[in-house]
KOLZA-915186 format. One record per residue (C-alpha): x, y, z. Coordinates in steps of 0.5 Angstrom, whole numbers, plus 500, padded with zeros to 3 digits. Layout:
// residues N
XYZ
...
END
This chain:
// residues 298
500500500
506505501
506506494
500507493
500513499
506517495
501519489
500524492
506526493
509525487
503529483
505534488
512535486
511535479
506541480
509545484
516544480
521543486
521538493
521544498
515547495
512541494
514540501
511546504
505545500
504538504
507540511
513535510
521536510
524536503
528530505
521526507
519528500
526526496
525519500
518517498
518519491
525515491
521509494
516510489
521509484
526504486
517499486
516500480
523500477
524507473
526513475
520519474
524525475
530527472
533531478
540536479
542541484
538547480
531544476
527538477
524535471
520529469
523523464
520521459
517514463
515519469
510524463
507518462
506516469
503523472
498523466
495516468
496518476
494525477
486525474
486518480
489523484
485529483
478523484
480521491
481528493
474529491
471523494
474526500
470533499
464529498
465526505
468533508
461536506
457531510
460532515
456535520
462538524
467542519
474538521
481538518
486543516
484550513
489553508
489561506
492567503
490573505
493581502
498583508
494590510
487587509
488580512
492584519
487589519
480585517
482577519
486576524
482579528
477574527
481567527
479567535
472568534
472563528
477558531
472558537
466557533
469551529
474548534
476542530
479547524
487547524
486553521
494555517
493563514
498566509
499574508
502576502
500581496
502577491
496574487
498566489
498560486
492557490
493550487
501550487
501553493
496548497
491553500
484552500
481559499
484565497
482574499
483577494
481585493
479588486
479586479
478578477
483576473
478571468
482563471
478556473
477559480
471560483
470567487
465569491
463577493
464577500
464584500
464591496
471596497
471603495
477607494
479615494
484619492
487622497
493626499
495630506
493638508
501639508
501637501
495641499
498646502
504647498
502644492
495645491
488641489
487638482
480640480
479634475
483627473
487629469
490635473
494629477
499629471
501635475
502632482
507627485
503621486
505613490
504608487
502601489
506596486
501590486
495594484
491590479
490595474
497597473
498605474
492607470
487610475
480609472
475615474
467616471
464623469
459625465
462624460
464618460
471613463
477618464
483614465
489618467
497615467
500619474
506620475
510620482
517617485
515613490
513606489
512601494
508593494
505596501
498599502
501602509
507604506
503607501
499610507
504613511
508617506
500620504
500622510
507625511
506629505
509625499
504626495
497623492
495616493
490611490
487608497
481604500
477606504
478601509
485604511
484611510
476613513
480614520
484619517
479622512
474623519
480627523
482631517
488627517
487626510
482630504
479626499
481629492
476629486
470626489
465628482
469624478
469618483
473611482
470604480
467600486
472594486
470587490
473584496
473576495
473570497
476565491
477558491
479552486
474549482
470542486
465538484
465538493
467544496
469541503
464544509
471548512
471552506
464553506
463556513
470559512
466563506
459564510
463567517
467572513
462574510
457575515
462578520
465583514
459585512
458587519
464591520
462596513
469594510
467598504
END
């Protein structure tokens, strides 16, 4: 049976392209990995995997293989799906990635509540404003803010986040105010690196979308970096209400160009696409969204 148990690590490392990843996907040392895959080879009497100091590859044998094994793979973790969404309490390890500022501010603060709520979850959360690969990566669901890219997972709204332009009275006081988006051309402006619309800032008028290219000489992949020379008076940033609003309600920071204002983005819930989605993703799901809601995040 202890061949049939390494299948699973063996579509892991191939799809994750390297023992440590697949091994920080799984929760086992990269030496633990290197030995199983080894054992699985010496059963069937060829190697699968081509392997130097620097890459991993497949042999030919080891192609033909993954190709048969993943799908059976793949069905077994949906059998054990369709199981988990019977079961009447959600159980077993819980996987996620969440922006760093938002997770910090928004979720964290909620784990407690939710670990008590659900005490047979072991629940792992990653923070990062990278977009990460959910699959390769392990996770069972994913926060992300703004526009989707078109991909096979699944996204659930969990919450609407309205953005402002806004910049500091100190910097107003010396630069002055744009009176309309195109009028930013003239100003510094802090960019953030991760932002999914790339530096183009997009605003509605009358008379239609204006879509302005700002200039700035501050670019940084941290909204509270972004947030902090705002307020120190670097220049004008693009920010979510969500950080700033304690700002804007003690004068702190002013909000710039409000008739031309920015589109309404999501926060959201994402997840791989399953023919079961287990029962510790969906309460996962339904909590946030019922706490987020709550809390007016937007």
């Amino acid at each position: 049976m202890e061949q049939f148990s390494a299948l699973p690590i063996f579509v892991t490392v191939v799809e994750c392209g390297s023992f440590s990843a697949a091994g920080q996907k799984l929760g086992l040392s990269k030496s633990a990995i290197s030995k199983r895959i080894t054992q699985l080879e010496q059963h069937l009497g060829i190697q699968l995997l081509q392997r130097t100091t620097r890459s991993l590859s497949l042999t030919d044998a080891g192609a033909r293989y993954f190709e048969y094994i993943r799908p059976a793979v793949q069905l077994t973790q949906e059998g054990l799906d369709a199981i988990s969404e019977l079961q009447q309490t959600p159980r077993g390890n819980l996987r996620i990635s969440v922006p760093m500022v938002f997770g910090r501010r928004y979720i964290a603060p909620l784990i407690a509540e939710f670990l008590r709520r659900y005490s047979d979850i072991q629940l792992q959360m990653q923070m990062d404003d990278k977009t990460t690969d959910l699959i390769a990566g392990g996770f069972d669901l994913a926060i992300r803010i703004g526009e989707l890219p078109d991909s096979s997972l699944i996204a659930r709204k969990i919450a609407p986040c309205l953005s402002v332009i806004c910049a500091s009275p100190t910097y107003l006081a010396q630069h002055g105010s744009p009176l309309t988006p195109c009028g930013l051309t003239q100003h510094n402006c802090l960019f953030y690196s991760y932002f999914q619309d790339g530096v183009e800032w997009s605003f509605h008028s009358p008379d239609g979308v204006q879509r302005v290219q700002p200039k700035g000489n501050y670019q940084v992949n941290n909204s509270d970096a972004i947030h902090q020379a705002c307020l120190d008076g670097l220049g004008i940033a693009n920010l979510p209400r969500f950080i700033i609003e304690p700002d804007l309600q003690a004068g702190r920071l002013q909000a710039l160009l409000t008739d031309y204002p920015l589109p309404e983005h999501g926060i959201y819930a994402v997840y791989p696409q399953r023919k079961y989605l287990p029962t510790k993703v969906t309460v996962l799901i339904e909590f946030l969204m019922e706490r987020l809601a709550s809390d007016k995040v937007g």
